[in-house]
C-alpha positions as CSV (number, residue, x, y, z in Angstrom):
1,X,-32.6,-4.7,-5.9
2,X,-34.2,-7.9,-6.4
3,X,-37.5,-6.8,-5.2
4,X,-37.3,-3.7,-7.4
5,X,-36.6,-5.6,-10.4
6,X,-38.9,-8.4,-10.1
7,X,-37.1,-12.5,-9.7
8,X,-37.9,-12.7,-13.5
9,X,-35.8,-10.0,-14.3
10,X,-33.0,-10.2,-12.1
11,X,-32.7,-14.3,-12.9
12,X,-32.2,-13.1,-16.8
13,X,-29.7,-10.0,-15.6
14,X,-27.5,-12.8,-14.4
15,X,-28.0,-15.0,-17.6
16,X,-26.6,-12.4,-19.7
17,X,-23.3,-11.9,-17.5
18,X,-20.6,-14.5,-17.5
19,X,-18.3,-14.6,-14.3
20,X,-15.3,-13.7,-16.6
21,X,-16.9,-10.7,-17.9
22,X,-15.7,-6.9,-17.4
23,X,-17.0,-5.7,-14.2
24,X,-15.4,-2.3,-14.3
25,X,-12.2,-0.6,-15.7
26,X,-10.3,1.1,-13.2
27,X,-7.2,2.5,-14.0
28,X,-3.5,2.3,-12.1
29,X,-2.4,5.3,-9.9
30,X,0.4,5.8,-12.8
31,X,2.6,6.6,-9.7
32,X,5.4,5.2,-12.0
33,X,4.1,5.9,-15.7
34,X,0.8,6.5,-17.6
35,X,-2.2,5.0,-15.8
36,X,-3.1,1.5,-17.3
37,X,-7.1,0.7,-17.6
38,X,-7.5,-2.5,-16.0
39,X,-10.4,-4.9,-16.7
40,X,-11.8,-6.8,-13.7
41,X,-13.9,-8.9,-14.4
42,X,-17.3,-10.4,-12.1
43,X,-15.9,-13.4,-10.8
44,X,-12.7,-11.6,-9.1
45,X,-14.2,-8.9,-7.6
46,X,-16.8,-10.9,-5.9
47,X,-14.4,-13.8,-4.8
48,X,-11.6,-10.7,-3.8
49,X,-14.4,-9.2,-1.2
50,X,-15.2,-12.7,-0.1
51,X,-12.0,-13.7,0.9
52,X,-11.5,-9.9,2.4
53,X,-14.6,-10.4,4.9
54,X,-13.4,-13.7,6.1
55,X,-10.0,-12.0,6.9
56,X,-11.5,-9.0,8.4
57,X,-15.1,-9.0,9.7
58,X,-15.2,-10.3,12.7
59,X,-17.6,-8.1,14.1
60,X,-20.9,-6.7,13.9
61,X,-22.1,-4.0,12.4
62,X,-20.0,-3.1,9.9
63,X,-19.8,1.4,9.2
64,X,-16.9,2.4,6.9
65,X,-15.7,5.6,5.9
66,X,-15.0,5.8,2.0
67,X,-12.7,9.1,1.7
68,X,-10.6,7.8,-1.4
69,X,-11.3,8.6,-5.0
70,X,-14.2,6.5,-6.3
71,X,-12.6,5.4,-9.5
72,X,-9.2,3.8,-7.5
73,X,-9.3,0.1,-6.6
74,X,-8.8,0.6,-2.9
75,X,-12.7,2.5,-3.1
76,X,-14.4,0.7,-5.5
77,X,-13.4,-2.7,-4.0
78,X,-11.7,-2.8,-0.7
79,X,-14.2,-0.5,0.6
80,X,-17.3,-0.1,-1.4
81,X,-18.1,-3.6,-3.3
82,X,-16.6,-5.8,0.2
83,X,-19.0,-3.7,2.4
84,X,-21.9,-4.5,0.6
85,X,-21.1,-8.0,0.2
86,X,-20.4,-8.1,3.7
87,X,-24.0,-6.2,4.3
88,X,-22.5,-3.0,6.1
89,X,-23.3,1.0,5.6
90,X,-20.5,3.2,3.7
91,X,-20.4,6.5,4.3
92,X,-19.0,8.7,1.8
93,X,-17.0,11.9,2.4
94,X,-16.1,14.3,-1.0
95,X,-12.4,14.2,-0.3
96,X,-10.1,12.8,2.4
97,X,-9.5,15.8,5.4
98,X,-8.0,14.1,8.3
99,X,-10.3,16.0,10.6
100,X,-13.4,16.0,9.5
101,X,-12.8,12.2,9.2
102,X,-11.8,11.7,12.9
103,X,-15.1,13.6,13.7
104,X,-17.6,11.1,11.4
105,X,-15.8,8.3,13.2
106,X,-17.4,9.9,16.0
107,X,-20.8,10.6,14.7
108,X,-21.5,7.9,12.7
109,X,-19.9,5.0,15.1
110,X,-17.6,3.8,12.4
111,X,-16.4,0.0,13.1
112,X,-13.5,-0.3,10.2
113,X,-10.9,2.1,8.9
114,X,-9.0,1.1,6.1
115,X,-6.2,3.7,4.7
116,X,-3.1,4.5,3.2
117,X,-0.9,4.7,5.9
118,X,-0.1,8.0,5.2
119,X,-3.6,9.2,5.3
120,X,-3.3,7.4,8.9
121,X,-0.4,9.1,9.4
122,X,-1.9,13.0,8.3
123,X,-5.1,11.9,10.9
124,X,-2.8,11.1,14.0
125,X,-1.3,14.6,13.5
126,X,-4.5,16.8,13.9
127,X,-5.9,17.5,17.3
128,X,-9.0,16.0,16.8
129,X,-6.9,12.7,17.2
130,X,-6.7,13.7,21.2
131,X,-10.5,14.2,21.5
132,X,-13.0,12.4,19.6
133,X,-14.2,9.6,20.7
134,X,-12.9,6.5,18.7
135,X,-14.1,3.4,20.6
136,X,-16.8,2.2,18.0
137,X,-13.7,1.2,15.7
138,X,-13.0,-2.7,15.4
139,X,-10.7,-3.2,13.1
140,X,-7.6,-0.6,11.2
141,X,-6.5,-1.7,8.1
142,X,-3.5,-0.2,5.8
143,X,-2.5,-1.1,2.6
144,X,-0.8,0.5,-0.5
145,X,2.7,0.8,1.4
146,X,4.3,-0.2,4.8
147,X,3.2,1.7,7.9
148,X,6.1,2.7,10.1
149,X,6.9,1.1,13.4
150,X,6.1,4.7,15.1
151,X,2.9,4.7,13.7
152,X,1.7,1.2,14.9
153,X,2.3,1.7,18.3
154,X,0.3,4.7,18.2
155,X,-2.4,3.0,16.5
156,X,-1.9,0.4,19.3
157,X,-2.8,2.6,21.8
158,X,-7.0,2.1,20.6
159,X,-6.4,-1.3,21.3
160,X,-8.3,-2.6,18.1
161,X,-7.0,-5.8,15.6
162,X,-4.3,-4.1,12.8
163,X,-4.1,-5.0,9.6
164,X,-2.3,-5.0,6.4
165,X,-2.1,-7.1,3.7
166,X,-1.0,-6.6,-0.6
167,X,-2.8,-6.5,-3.6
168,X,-2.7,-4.0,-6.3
169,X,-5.6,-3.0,-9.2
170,X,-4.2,-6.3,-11.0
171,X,-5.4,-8.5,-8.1
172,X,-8.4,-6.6,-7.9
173,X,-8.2,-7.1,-4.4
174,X,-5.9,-8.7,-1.2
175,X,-3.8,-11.9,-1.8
176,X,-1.8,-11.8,1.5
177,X,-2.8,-11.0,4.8
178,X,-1.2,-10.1,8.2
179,X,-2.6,-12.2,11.5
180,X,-4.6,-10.7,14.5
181,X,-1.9,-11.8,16.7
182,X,1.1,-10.7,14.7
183,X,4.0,-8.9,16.2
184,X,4.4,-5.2,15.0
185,X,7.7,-6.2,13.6
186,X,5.5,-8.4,11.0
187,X,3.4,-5.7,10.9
188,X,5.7,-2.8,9.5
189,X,8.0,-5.4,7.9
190,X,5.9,-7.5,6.2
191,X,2.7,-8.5,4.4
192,X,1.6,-11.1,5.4
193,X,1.0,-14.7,4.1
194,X,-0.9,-15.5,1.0
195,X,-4.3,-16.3,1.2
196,X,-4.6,-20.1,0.3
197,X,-7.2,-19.6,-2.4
198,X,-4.3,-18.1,-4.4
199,X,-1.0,-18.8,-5.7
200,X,1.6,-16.3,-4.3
201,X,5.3,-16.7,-5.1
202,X,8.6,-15.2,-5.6
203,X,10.6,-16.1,-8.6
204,X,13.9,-14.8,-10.8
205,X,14.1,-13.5,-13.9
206,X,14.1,-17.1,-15.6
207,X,10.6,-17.4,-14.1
208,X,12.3,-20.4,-11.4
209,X,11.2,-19.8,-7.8
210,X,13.6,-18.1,-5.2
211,X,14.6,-20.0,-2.1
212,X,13.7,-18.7,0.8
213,X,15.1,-15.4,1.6
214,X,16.4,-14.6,-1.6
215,X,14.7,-11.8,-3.3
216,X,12.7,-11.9,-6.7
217,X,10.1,-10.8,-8.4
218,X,6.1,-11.7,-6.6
219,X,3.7,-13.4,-9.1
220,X,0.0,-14.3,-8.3
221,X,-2.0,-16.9,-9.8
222,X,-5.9,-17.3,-8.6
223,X,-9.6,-16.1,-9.1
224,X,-8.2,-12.6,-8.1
225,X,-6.7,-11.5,-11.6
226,X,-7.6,-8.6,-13.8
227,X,-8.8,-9.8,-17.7
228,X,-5.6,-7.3,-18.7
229,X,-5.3,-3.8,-19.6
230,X,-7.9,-2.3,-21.9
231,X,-6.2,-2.0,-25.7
232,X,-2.7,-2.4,-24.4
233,X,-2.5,-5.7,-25.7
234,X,1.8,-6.0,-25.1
235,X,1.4,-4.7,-21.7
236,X,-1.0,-7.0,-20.8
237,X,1.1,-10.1,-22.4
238,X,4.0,-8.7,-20.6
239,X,2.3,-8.5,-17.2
240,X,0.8,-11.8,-17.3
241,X,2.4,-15.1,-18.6
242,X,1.5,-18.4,-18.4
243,X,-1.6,-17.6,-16.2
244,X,0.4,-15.9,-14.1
245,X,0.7,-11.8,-12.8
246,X,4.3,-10.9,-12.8
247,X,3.3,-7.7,-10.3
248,X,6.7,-5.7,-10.9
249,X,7.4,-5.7,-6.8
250,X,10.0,-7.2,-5.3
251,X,10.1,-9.4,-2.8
252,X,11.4,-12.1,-0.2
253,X,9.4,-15.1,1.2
254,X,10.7,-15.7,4.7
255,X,10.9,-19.2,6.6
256,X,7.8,-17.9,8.5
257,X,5.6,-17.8,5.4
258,X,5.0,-14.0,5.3
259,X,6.8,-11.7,2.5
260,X,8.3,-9.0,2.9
261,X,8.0,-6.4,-0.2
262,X,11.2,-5.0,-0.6
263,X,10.3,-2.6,-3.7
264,X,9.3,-1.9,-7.3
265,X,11.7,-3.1,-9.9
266,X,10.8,0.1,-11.2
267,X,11.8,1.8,-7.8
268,X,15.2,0.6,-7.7
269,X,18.6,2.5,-8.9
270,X,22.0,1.5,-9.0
271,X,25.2,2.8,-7.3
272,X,28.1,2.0,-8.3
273,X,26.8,-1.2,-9.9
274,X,25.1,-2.3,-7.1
275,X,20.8,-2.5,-6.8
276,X,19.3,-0.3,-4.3
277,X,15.9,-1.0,-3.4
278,X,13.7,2.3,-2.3
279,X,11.8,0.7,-0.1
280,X,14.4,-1.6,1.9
281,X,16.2,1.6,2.5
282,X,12.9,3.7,3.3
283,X,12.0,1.0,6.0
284,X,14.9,0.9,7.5
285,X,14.9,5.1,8.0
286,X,11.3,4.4,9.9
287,X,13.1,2.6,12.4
288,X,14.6,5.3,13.7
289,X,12.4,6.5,16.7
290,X,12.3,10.2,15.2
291,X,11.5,9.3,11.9
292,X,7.6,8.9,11.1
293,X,7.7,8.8,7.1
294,X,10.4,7.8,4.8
295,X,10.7,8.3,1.0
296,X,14.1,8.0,-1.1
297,X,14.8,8.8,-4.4
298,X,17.5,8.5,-7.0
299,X,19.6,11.6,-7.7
300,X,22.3,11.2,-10.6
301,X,26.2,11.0,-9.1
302,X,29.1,11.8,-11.1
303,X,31.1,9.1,-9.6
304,X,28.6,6.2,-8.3
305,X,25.9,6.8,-11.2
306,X,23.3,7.6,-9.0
307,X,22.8,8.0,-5.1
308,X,19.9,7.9,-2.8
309,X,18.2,11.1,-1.2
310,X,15.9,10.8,1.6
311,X,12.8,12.7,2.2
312,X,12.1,12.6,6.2
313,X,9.1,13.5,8.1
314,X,9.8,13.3,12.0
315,X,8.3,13.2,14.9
316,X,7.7,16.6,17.0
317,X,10.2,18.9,15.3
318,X,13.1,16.6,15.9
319,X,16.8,17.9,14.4
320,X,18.5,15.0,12.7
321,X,22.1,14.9,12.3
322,X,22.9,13.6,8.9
323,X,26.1,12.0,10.6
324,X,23.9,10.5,13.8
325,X,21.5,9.3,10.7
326,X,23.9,7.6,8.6
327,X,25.8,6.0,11.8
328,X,22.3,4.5,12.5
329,X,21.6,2.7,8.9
330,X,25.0,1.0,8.9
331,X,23.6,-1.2,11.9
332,X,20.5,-2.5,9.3
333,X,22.1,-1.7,5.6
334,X,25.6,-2.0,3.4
335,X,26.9,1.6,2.9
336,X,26.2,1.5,-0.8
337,X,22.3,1.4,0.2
338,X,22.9,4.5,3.1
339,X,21.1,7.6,1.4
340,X,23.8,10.6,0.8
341,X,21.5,13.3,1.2
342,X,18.3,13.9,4.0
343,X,15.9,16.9,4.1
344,X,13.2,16.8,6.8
345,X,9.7,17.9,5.1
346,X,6.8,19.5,6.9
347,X,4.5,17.1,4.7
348,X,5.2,15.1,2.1
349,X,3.4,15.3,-1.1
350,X,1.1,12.7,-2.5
351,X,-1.2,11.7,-5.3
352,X,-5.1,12.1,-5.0
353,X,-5.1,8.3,-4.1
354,X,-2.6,9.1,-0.7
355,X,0.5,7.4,-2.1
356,X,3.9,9.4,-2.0
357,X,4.5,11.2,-5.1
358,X,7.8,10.3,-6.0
359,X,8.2,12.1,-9.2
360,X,7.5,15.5,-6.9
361,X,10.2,13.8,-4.6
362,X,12.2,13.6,-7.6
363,X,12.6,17.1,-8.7
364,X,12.6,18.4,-5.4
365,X,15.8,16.4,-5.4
366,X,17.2,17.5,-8.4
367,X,16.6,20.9,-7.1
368,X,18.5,20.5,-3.9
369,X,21.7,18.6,-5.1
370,X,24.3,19.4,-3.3
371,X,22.6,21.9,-0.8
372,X,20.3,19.8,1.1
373,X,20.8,19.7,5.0
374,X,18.5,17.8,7.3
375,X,18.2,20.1,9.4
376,X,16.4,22.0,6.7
377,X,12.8,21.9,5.8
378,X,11.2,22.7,3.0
């Protein structure tokens, strides 16, 4: 582009852009409400992809696959704007088909695939996962949501780095990061450490910080934050306070460093007075050796308030017991958390970006009260 535009024009370009001005507006999967336009401004994008390549390339050349939607932040900066900084090729596919993604790895001798894990997930289910030749990769990254521990030791199998890490449009990009040599306990279970170059923390509802182990809300403070959300001026005073981003996620900081994202505060119901977190619950349903995807939502109870129901996709047509499945979560969770309805889905439905879609979930629920079985599929 320089040479294009001449040094003269391109020194005067960059006179008339401040670091902290808009970059782009890309708006929040609304996986929980009405999207939110996000403005991210120059500085935090480019320091966001910085930071990324240190974590991640560690190899040469770098050939990514961009399969998500162009206007989520996962495309625009996770892939698109830290592969150019990094100086790699992207290649671009119209829409994310598990196959036909498994055969460009192939023909185009792509080094890095970074996902959803349950577009990882869709991709280890086609044959083409069996066949084509995947030994140019270097490097699987997931983000977006935990990756069960059946999944990992598939992906193991390539013998390649994993990764995952969190961030969320508001971050523009990663603030923690798993290690190369992490177990796949961390893995599944965790995130990662933060990044030094930001400020990552867990802290109650009086804005104090949790010890460790006790779970709060996950703040960030750092080069990495959005400007706020375009003409939403109370959501953007609610999200961030006192230069910190109050990320609505739920978390613990163990003695090891790494967090553990237990859920949305959004995402969480009660039963019977007591807080049940989606995601602690979904996590500990992946541990089950049959059980490749979890997703649990509230349904309304006439005596607890609301109850959990779990959405299950397993691993080659196995039949789950909803007896043998409860029996197994009382060894990792208090019975108020253990989900009183399972149904076993051939897929689960998600949003264009990959991510569960919950609300579907939801009134698939509502629809099966009472009848669900998980023997059943539906």
């Amino acid at each position: 582009m320089g040479s294009a535009l001449g040094p003269d024009r391109v020194t005067k370009a960059r006179a008339n852009v401040d670091p902290s001005d808009p970059a782009a507006l890309v708006y929040t999967s609304g996986s929980t409400g009405r999207p939110k336009g996000a403005l991210l401004p120059h500085r935090g994008l480019v320091t966001c992809c910085i930071v990324q390549h240190e974590h991640w390339v560690t190899f040469e050349p770098l050939r990514v696959v961009c399969d998500m939607p162009i206007n989520h932040v996962g495309a625009l900066g996770d892939i698109c704007c830290s592969t150019l900084v990094s100086g790699g090729v992207i290649y671009f596919l119209e829409k994310f088909d598990p196959a036909e993604l498994l055969r460009t790895f192939e023909r185009e001798r792509i080094t890095m695939w970074f996902a959803i894990p349950t577009m990882i997930l869709l991709a280890t289910r086609t044959p083409e996962w069996h066949t084509v030749d995947l030994s140019s990769l270097r490097r699987i990254v997931w983000s977006g949501a935990p990756a069960p521990e059946a999944l990992i030791s598939e992906l193991q199998r390539l013998n390649v780095p994993l990764s995952t890490s969190y961030g969320m449009t508001e971050t523009i990009g990663s603030v923690t990061y798993t290690s190369d040599d992490d177990p796949i306990e961390e893995l599944s279970g965790t995130v990662g450490k933060a990044d030094p170059r930001y400020v990552v923390s867990v802290v109650r509802e009086d804005g104090t910080g949790c010890d460790i182990d006790e779970q709060g809300e996950l703040v960030v403070q750092g080069d990495c934050l959005m400007l706020g959300y375009l003409n939403r001026p109370e959501d953007t005073s609610r999200a961030i306070r006192n230069g910190r981003l109050h990320t609505g996620d739920v978390a613990v900081r163990r003695s090891d460093g790494n967090f553990e994202v237990v859920g949305r505060l959004s995402d969480t119901f009660k039963s019977g007075g007591y807080n049940v977190y989606c995601r602690e619950v979904e996590f500990a349903l992946q541990k089950h050796p049959a059980v490749q995807l979890a997703a649990l939502v509230p349904v309304p109870d006439a005596i607890y308030g609301e109850v959990g129901h779990a959405f299950l996709l397993t691993t080659d047509d196995a039949i789950l017991e909803s007896d043998a499945l409860r029996a197994f979560l009382r060894e990792h969770l208090a019975n108020y958390k253990i989900p009183k309805a399972f149904s076993i889905l051939d897929k689960m439905p998600r949003l264009p970006i990959g991510k569960i879609d919950r609300e579907n979930l939801r009134t698939r629920a509502a629809q099966l009260i009472g009848c669900a079985q998980p023997e059943s599929r539906h």
